[in-house]
Backbone bond lengths (Angstrom), bond angles and torsions (degrees), N, CA, C in turn:
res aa  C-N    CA-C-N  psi(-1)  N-CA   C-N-CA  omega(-1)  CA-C   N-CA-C  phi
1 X - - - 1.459 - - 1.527 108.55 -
2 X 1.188 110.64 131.03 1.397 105.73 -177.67 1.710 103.63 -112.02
3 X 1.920 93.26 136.20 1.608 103.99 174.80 1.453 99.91 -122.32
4 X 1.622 113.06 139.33 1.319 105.67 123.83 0.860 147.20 -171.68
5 X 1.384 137.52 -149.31 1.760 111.02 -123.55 2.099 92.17 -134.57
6 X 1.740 108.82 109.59 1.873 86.79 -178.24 1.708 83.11 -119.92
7 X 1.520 80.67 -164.93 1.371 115.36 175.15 1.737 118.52 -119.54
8 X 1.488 108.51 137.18 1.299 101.05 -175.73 1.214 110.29 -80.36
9 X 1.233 141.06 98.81 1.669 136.36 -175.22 1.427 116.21 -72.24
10 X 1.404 103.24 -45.67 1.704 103.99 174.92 1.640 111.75 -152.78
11 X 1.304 106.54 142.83 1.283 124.35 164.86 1.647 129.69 -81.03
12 X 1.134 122.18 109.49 1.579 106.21 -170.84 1.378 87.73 -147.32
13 X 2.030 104.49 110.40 1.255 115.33 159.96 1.580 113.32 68.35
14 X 1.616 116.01 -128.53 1.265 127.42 157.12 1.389 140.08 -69.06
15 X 1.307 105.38 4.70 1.625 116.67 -154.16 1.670 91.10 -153.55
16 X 1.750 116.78 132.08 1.091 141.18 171.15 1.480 104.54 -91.26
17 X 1.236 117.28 157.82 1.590 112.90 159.56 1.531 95.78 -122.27
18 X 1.274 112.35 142.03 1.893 135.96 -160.97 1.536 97.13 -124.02
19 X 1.318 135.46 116.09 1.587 150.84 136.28 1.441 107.45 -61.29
20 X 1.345 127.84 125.80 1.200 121.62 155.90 1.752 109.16 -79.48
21 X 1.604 107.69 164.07 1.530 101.39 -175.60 1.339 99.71 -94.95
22 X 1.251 133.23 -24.63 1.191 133.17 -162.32 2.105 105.53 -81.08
23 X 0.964 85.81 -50.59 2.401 103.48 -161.64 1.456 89.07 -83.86
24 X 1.755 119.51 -53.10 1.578 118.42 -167.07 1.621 98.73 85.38
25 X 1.732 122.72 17.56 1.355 121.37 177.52 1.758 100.66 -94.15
26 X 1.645 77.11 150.38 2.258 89.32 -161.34 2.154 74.13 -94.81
27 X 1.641 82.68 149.03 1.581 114.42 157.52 1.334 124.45 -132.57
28 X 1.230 130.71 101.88 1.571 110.82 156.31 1.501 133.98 -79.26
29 X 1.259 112.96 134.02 1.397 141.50 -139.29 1.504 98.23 -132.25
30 X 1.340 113.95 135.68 1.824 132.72 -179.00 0.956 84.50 -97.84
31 X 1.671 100.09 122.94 1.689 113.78 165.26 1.248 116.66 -57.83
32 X 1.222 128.43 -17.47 1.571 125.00 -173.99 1.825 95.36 -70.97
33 X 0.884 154.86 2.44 1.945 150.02 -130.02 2.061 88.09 -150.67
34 X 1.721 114.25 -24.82 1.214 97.23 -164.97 1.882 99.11 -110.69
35 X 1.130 112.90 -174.71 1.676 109.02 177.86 1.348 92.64 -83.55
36 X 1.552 87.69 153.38 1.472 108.17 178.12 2.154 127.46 -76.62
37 X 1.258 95.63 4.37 1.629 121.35 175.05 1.551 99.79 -98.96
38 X 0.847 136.53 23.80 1.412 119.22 -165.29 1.953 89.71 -106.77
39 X 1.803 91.19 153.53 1.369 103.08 -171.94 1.563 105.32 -143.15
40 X 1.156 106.15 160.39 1.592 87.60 179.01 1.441 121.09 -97.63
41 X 1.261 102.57 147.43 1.783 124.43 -158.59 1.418 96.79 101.50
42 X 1.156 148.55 -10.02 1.644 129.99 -153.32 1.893 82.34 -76.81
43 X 1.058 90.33 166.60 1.613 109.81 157.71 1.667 129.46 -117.38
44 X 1.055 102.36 107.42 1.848 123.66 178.13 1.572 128.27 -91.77
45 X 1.062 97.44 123.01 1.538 113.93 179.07 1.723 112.99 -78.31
46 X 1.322 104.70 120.88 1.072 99.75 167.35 1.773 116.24 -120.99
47 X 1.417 117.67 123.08 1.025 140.84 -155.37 1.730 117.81 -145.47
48 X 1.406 132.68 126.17 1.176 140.61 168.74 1.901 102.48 49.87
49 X 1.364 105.83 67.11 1.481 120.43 -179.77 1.786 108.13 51.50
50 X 0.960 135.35 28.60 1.446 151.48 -164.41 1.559 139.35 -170.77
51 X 1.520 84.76 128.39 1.591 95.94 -160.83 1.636 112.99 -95.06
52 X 1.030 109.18 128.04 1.624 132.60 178.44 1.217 128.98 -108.79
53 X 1.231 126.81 151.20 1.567 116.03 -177.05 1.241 115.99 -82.46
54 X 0.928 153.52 -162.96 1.736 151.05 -169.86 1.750 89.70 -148.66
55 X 1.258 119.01 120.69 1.008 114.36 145.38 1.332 133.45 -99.54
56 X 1.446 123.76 151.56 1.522 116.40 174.27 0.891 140.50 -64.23
């Protein structure tokens, strides 16, 4: 099963930008695909085509 694990770096509009923690490779991501709590810096799991928040 593959996870993994970014950071929300920035919010712009419709589209998040996602850091992975592991590579440090940027994604932009349609906010409609992520939870609607998301903030930037949070950390999100991405797991089984779906993104989740990571809690601590």
């Amino acid at each position: 099963m593959n996870e993994i694990v970014y950071t929300v770096k920035q919010i712009d509009g419709d589209y998040a930008r996602l850091v992975a923690k592991d590579t440090g490779e940027e994604i932009l991501v349609a906010r409609a695909l992520l939870p609607e709590e998301i903030d930037e810096g949070m950390p999100l799991l991405w797991r089984d085509f779906q993104y989740s928040i990571l809690l601590p």
